[in-house]
C-alpha positions in Angstrom: 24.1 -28.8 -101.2 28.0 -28.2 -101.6 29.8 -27.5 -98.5 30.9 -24.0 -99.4 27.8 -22.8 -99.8 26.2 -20.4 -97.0 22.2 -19.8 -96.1 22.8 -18.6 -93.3 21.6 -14.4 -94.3 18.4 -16.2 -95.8 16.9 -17.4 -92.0 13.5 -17.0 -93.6 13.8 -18.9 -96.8 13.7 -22.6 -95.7 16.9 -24.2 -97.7 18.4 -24.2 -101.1 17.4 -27.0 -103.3 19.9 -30.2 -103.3 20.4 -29.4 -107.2 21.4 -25.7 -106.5 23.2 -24.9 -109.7 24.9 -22.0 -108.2 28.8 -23.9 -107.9 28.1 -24.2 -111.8 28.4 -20.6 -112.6 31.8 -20.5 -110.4 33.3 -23.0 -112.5 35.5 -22.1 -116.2 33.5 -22.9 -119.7 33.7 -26.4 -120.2 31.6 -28.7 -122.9 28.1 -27.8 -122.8 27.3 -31.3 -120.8 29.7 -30.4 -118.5 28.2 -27.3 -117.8 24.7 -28.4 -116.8 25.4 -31.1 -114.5 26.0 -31.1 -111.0 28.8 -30.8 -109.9 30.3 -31.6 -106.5 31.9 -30.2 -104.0 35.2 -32.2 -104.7 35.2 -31.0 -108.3 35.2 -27.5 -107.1 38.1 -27.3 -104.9 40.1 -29.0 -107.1 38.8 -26.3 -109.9 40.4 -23.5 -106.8 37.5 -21.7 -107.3 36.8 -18.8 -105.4 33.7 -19.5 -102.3 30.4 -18.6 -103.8 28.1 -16.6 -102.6 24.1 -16.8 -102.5 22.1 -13.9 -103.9 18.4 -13.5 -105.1 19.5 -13.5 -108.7 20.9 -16.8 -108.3 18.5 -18.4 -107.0 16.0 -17.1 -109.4 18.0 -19.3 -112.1 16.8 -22.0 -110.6 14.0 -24.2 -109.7 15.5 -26.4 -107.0 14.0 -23.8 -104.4 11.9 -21.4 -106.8 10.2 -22.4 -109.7 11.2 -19.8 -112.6 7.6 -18.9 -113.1 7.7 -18.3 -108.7 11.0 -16.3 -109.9 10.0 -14.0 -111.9 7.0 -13.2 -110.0 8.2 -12.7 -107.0 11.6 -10.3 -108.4 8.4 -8.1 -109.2 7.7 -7.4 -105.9 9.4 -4.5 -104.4 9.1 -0.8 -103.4 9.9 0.6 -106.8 7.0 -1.9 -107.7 4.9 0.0 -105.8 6.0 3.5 -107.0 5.8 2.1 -110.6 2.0 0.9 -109.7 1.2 4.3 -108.2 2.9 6.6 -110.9 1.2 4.9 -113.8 -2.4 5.9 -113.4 -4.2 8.6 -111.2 -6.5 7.0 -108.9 -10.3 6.3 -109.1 -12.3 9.3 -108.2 -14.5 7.9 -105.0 -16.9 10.9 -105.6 -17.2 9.4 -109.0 -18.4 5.7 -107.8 -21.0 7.5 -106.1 -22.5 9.7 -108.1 -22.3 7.7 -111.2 -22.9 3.3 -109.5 -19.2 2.2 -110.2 -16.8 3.2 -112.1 -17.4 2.3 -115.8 -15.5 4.4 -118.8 -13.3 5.3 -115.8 -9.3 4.7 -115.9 -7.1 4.0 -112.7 -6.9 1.7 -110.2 -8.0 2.3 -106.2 -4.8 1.7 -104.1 -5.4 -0.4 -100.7 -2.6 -1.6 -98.1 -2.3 -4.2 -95.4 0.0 -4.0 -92.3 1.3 -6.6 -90.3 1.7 -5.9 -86.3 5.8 -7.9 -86.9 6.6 -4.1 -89.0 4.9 -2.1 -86.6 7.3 -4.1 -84.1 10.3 -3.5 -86.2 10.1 0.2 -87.2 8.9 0.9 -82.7 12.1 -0.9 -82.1 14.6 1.2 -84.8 12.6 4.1 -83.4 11.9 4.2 -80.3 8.2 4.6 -80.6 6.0 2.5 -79.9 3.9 0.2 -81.8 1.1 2.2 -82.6 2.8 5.4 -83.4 5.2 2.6 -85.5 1.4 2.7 -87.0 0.6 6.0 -87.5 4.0 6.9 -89.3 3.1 3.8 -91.8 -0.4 5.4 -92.2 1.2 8.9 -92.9 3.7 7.7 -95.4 1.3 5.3 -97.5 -1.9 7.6 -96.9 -0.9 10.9 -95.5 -0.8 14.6 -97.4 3.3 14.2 -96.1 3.8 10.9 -97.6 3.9 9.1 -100.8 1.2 11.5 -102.3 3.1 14.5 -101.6 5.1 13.3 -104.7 5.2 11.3 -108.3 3.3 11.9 -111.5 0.0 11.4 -110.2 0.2 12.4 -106.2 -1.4 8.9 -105.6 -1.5 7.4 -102.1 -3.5 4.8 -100.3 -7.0 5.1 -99.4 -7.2 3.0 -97.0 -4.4 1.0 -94.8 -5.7 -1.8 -92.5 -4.6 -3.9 -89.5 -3.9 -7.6 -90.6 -4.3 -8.3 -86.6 -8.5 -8.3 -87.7 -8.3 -10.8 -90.3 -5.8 -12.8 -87.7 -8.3 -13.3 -85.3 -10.9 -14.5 -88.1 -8.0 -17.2 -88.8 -7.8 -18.1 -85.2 -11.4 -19.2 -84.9 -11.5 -20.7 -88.1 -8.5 -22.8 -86.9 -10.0 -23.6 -83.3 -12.8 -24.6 -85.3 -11.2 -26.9 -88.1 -8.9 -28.3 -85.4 -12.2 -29.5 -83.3 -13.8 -30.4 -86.4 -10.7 -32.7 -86.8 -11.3 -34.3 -83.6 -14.8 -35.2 -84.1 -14.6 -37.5 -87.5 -13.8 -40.8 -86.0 -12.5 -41.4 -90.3 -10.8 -39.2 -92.9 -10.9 -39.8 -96.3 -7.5 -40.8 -97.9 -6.6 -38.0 -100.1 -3.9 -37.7 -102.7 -0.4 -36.6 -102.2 -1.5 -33.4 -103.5 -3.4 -32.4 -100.7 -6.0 -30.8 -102.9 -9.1 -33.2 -102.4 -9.6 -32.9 -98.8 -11.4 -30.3 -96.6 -10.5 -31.1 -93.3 -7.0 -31.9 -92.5 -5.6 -35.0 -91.2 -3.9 -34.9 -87.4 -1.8 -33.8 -86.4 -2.9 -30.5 -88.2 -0.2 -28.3 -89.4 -0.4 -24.4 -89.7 -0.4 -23.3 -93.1 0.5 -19.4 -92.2 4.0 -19.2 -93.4 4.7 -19.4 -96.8 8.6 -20.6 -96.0 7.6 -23.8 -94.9 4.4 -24.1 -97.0 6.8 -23.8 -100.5 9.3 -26.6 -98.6 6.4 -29.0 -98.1 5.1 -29.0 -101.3 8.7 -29.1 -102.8 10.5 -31.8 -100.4 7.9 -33.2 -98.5 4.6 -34.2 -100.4 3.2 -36.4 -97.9 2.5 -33.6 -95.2 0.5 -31.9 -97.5 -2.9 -33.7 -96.5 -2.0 -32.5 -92.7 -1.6 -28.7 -93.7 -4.7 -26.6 -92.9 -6.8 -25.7 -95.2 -6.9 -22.0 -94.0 -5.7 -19.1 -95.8 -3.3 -16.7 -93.9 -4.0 -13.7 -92.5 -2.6 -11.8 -95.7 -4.5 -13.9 -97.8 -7.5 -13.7 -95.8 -7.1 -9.9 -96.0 -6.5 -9.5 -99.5 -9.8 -11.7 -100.5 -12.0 -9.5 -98.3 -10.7 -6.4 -99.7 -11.1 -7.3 -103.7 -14.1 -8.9 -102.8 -16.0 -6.2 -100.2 -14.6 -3.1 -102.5 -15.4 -4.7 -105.9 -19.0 -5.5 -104.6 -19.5 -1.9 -102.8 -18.2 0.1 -104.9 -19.0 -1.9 -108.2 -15.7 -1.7 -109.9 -14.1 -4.8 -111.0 -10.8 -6.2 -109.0 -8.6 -5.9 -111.2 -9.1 -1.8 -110.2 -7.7 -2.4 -107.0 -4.3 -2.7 -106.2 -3.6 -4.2 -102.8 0.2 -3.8 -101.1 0.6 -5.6 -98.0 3.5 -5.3 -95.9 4.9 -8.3 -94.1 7.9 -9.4 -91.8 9.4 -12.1 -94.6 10.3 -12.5 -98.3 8.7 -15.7 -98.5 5.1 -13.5 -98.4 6.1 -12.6 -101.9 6.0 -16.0 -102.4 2.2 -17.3 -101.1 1.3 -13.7 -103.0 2.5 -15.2 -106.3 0.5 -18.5 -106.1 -2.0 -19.4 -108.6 -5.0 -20.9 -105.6 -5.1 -16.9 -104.1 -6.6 -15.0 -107.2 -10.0 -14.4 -107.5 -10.8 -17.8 -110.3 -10.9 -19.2 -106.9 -13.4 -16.9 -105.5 -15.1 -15.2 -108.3 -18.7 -16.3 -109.2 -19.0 -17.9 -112.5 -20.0 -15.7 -115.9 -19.9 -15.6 -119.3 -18.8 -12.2 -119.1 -15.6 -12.9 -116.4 -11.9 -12.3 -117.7 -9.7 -15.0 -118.2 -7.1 -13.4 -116.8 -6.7 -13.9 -112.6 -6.6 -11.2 -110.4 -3.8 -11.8 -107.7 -5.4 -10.7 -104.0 -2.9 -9.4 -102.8 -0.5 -7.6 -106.0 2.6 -7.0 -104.8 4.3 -7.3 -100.9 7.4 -5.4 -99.4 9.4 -6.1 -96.3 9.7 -3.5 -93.7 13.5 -3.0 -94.7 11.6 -2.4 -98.0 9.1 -0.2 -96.3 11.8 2.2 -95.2 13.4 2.3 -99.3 10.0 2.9 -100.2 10.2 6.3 -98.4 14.3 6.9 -99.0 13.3 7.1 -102.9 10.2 9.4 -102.8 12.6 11.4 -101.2 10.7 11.6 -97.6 12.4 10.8 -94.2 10.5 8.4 -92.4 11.6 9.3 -89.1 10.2 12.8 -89.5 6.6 11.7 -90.5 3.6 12.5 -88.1 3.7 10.6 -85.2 -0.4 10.8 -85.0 -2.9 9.0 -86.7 -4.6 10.4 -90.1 -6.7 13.6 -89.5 -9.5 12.4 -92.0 -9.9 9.0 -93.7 -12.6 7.8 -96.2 -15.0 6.0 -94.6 -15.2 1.9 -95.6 -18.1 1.3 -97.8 -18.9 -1.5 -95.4 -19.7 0.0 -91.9 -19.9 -3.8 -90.3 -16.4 -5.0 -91.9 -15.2 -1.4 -91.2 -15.7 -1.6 -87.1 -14.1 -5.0 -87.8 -10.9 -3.5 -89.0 -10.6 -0.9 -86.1 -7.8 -1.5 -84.6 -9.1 -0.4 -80.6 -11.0 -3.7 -81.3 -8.2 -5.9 -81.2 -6.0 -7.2 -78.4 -2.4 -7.5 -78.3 -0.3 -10.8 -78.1 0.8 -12.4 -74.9 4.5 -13.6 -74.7 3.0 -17.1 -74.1 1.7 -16.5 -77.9 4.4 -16.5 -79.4 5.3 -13.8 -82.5 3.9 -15.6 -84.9 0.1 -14.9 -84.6 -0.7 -17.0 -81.2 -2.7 -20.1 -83.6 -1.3 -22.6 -81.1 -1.9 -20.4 -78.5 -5.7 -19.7 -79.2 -6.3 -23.2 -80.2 -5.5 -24.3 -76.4 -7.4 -21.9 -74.7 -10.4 -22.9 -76.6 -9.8 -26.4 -75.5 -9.1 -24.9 -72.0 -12.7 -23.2 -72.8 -14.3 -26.6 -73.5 -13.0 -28.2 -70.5 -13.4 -25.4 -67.7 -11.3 -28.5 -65.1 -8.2 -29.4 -67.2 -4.9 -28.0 -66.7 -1.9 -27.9 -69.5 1.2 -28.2 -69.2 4.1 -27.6 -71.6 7.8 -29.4 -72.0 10.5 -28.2 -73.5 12.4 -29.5 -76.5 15.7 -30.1 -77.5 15.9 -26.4 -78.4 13.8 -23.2 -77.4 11.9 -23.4 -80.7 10.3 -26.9 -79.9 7.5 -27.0 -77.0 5.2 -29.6 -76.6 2.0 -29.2 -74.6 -0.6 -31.5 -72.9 -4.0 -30.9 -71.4 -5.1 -33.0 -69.1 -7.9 -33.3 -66.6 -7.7 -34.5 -63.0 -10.7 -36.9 -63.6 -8.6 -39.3 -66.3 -4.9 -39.9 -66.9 -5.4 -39.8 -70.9 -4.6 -35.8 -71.9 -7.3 -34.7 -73.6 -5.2 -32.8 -76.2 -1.4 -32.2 -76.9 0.0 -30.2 -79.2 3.4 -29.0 -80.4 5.4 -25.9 -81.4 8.4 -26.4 -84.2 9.7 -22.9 -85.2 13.5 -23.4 -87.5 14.3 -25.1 -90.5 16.4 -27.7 -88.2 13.2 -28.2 -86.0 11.2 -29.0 -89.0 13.1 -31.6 -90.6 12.9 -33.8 -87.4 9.0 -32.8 -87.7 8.9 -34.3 -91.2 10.8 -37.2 -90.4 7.9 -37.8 -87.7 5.1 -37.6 -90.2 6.4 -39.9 -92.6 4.7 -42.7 -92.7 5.9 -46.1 -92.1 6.7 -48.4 -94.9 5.8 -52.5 -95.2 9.1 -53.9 -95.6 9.6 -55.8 -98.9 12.0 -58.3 -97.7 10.2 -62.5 -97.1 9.3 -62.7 -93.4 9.8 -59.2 -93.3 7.3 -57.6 -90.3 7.2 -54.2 -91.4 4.4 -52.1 -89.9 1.4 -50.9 -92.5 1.6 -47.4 -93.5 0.1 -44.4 -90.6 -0.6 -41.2 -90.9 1.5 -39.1 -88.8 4.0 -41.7 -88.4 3.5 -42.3 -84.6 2.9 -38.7 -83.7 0.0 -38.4 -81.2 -0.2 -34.6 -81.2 -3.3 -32.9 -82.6 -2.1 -29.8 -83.5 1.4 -28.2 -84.5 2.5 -25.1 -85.1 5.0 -24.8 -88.0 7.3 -21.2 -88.6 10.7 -21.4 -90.9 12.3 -18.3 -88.8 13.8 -19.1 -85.8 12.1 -17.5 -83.1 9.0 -16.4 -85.3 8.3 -13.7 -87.5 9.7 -10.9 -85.7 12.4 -12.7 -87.0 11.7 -12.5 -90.6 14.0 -11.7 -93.2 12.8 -8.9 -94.4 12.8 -7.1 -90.6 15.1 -4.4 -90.1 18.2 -5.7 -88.4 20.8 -4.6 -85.4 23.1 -3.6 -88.1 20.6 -1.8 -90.4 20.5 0.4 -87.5 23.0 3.3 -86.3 23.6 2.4 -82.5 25.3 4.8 -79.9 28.9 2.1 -79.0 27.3 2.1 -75.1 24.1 1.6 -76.5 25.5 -1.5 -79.3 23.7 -5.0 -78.8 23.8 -8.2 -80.4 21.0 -9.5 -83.1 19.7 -11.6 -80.3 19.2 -8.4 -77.7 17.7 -6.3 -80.7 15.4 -9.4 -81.1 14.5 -9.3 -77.7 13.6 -5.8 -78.6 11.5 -6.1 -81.3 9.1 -8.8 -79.5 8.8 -6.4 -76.3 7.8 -4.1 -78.8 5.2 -6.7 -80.1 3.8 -7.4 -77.2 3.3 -4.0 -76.0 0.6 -3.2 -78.8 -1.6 -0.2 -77.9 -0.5 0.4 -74.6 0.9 3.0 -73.7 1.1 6.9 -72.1 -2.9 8.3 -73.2 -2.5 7.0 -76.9 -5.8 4.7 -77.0 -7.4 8.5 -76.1 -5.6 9.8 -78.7 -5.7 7.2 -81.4 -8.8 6.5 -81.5 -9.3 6.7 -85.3 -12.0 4.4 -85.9 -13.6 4.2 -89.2 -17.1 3.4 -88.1 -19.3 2.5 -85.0 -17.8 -0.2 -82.9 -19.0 -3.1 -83.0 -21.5 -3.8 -79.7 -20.2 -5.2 -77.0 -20.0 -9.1 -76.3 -23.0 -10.7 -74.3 -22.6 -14.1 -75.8 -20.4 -15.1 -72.9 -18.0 -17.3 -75.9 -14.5 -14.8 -74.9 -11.8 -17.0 -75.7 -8.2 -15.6 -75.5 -10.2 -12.3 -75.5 -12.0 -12.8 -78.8 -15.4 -13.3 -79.2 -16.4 -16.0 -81.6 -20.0 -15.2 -82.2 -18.8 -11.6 -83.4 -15.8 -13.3 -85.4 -18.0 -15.7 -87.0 -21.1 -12.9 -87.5 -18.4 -10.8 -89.6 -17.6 -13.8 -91.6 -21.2 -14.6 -92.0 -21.9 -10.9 -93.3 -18.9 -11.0 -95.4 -20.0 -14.2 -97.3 -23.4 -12.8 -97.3 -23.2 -9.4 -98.6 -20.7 -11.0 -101.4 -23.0 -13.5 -102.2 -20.1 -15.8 -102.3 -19.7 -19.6 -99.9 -17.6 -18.8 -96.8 -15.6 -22.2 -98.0 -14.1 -20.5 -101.0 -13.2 -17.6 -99.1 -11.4 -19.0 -96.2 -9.5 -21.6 -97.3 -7.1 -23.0 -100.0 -5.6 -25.9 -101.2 -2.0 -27.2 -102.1 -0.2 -29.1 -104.4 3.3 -31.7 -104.9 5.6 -29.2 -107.0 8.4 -31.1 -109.0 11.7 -29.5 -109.5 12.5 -29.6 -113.2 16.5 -29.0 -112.6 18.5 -31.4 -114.6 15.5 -32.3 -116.7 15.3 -31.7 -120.6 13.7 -28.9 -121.4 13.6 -27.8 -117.2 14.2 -24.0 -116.2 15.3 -21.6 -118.7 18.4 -20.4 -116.5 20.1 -18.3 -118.6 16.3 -16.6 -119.8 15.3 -16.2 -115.8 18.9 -14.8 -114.8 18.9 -11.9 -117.5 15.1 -11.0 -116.4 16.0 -10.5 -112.7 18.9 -8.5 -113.5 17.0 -6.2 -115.6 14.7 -5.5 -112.5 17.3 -5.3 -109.8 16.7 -8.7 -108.3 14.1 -7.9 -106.8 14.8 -8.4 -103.0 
């Protein structure tokens, strides 16, 4: 990448492609050769051209980063998206489904919306609420009589808005249990570069929840792939139950239901566009089934996005209810339903992290299976590297160690670590055979592009998105600290578990199974996901996880991305971001 060029606003989006064309378009109209190549740095200054400067738009002309296909995709995904989705058809009459078995002969589409607990954290800091009335105002603007209903052609809003923090704790024992599962084969089969053939990763086990680093590895980095988990994210975890529980319930197909979820980073725009989290991955097989996929989760905003969403139905978001919904439709699943309440679930400890606590949960359950270890953690070169080691007094050999690499910076060393060592070439040469994991003996790593986590996300609201008092001004690092107080405060505070609680079914019975680890119960997670595949009638496998694949840039390549094609489509639509 040319010197002059800046990613430093894009914290969340892992690194421009080596090939990035954007110096090009700075440059005067030479020949038509000269135009497509790339050009370096040195030919620029001498061309005194002005610095450039990165935008979505550019980078949708490219496929160094984005594919143009990713591109256009993911320009689609914004507030007036969602207004656009909303004002185009009046929603499907629930009465309707029951009285009639499902909704055949009838038009419009059933609007559903996920939250992440990152924008609850944001819009409590901007605030000065906390999380769970951060809560309630989202629920009043996407479901309330105040909100987005109040307003447009059809006076849609969302039926119902759920807590990704349920399907997060589904991911966490999944991963506890794919990372001891791991443990326990003594071989692994040698997969492709792809990544695709295999169902249980190779250590050390990389998380596979943010899409950032997830879109670099399959870009850059190929041979990581086969140590990425095979789990879906929480968002993508939360978007399969809904199109599958709703489609099932309320016999309509899922193409009817349009699913928003609402996320700390751009890049979730990214994992919402790809092709393995649609429902030909899910669906059961018929002749009857449509050729075309259903995405599961349609379109995602940002919480900056969240807060333009509101500005251009013309509603202050600020002055919404700060109180849960007065009525809600009950789920059509009472089990999954008590599964979503949020009284059920327990907020993050700092030791966590922001990013959803996978590391975190996976060593307590290996704390839980060795009630006489201890761990231990080290700190890196930086505070987003921490290793961690659990050992036991009875041997010197840890029984487990794990890491933490959160930063595009941190990750590239990661990478370097995993590649795996080549035989030299040269006569006499004593080159070491190939190993997976190139010499790294941790089982477990937890990989996040944002510095810090995902309260750090791109799409957050920032310190200077937000009007500050001068004695009350902070730096982006104090409003940071802010946010992840907020975060970590989930549900607690003066009376409001008495007055929130707006539970949409029985809870669930309390645990007696004696498994609590990090305050979840796995026999209740793994009961849910057992009624889920159940009721569906579809395997848990094709639920829960995914699969990756080695992307190829096509820049520079005959017939590669249509730049000029991509360019005036994402300016039509704003850019998108």
């Amino acid at each position: 990448m040319s010197a002059i060029l800046s990613a430093d606003d894009l914290n969340d989006f892992i690194s421009p492609g080596v090939a990035c064309i954007k110096p090009v378009e700075t440059l005067p109209k030479q020949a038509p050769e000269e135009i497509n190549a790339l050009t370096t740095e040195d030919k620029i200054h001498r061309e005194n051209s002005l610095p450039a400067q990165i935008s979505l738009t550019d980078c949708l002309a490219c496929s160094g980063c984005v594919t143009s296909a990713e591109a256009v995709l993911v320009s689609l995904q914004s507030h007036s998206e969602v207004l656009y989705a909303l004002d185009s058809q009046p929603s499907i009459d629930l009465s309707y489904l029951a009285n009639n078995h499902g909704a055949q002969g009838q038009d419009g589409k059933l609007f559903v919306a996920s939250v992440s607990p990152q924008v609850r954290a944001s819009l409590a800091a901007t605030y000065g609420v906390s999380e769970t009335r951060a809560g309630w105002m989202i629920d009043q603007l996407l479901g309330g009589p105040e909100g987005l209903a109040s307003g447009g052609k059809h006076g849609n809003g969302f039926t119902w808005i759920v807590d990704t923090n349920a399907m997060r704790e589904a991911s966490l024992v999944l991963g506890a249990e794919e990372v001891a599962e791991s443990m326990s084969q003594d071989t692994q089969s040698t997969p492709s570069d792809d990544g695709a053939s295999i169902t249980t990763p190779k250590k050390p086990i990389l998380s596979s929840a943010c899409p950032g680093w997830i879109c670099y590895a399959e870009k850059t980095h190929p041979h990581v792939l086969p140590h990425l988990s095979r789990l879906k994210s929480p968002q993508a975890l939360t978007g399969t139950l809904l199109k599958t529980v709703l489609s099932q319930r309320l016999n309509i197909r899922p193409d009817q239901i349009w699913h928003v979820s609402i996320m700390p980073c751009f890049d979730k725009k990214l994992e919402a566009s790809r092709e393995e989290l649609t429902d030909i991955y899910w669906r059961p097989s018929s002749p009857n089934s449509p050729t075309q996929a259903v995405r599961d989760v349609d379109c995602v905003i940002t919480a900056r996005e969240l807060i333009m969403l509101a500005d251009t139905r013309g509603i202050g978001f600020p002055n919404l209810p700060r109180r849960p919904l007065s009525s809600q439709i009950p789920f059509p699943d009472s089990t999954i339903s008590a599964f979503f309440s949020p009284k059920k679930h327990r907020s993050q400890v700092p030791e966590a992290g922001t990013s959803g606590g996978y590391l975190h949960h996976i060593l307590q359950a290996q704390l839980f299976l060795h009630p006489d270890s201890t761990l231990t953690s080290t700190r890196g070169r930086n505070a987003d590297v921490v290793e961690y080691k659990i050992t036991s007094s009875t041997s010197p050999t840890p029984i487990f160690k794990a890491a933490r690499y959160y930063g595009f910076r941190n990750i590239q060393n990661l990478v370097r670590k995993l590649k795996p060592v080549k035989k030299s070439r040269l006569p006499g040469g004593r080159g070491q055979a190939s190993k997976a994991g190139g010499g790294m003996d941790f089982t477990y790593v937890e990989v996040m592009a944002c510095p810090g986590g995902c309260t750090n996300g791109g799409g957050q609201i920032k310190v200077d998105d937000v009007t500050l008092k001068p004695e009350t001004a902070m730096s982006q690092k104090e409003w940071l600290n802010r946010v992840d107080e907020a975060y970590y405060s989930m549900s607690e505070s003066e009376g409001e578990d008495e007055e929130g609680d707006s539970k949409m079914a029985d809870d669930p019975p309390d645990n007696e199974a004696g498994d609590l680890v990090n305050g979840i119960s796995q026999s209740y997670v793994k009961g849910i996901l057992n009624h889920w595949a159940s009721s569906t009638g579809i395997d848990l496998q094709k639920l829960v996880t995914t699969s990756y694949r080695k992307v190829e840039s096509d820049v520079g390549k005959v017939g590669g991305a249509e730049n000029e094609r991509v360019v005036e489509l994402a300016g039509k639509i704003g850019g998108g971001w």
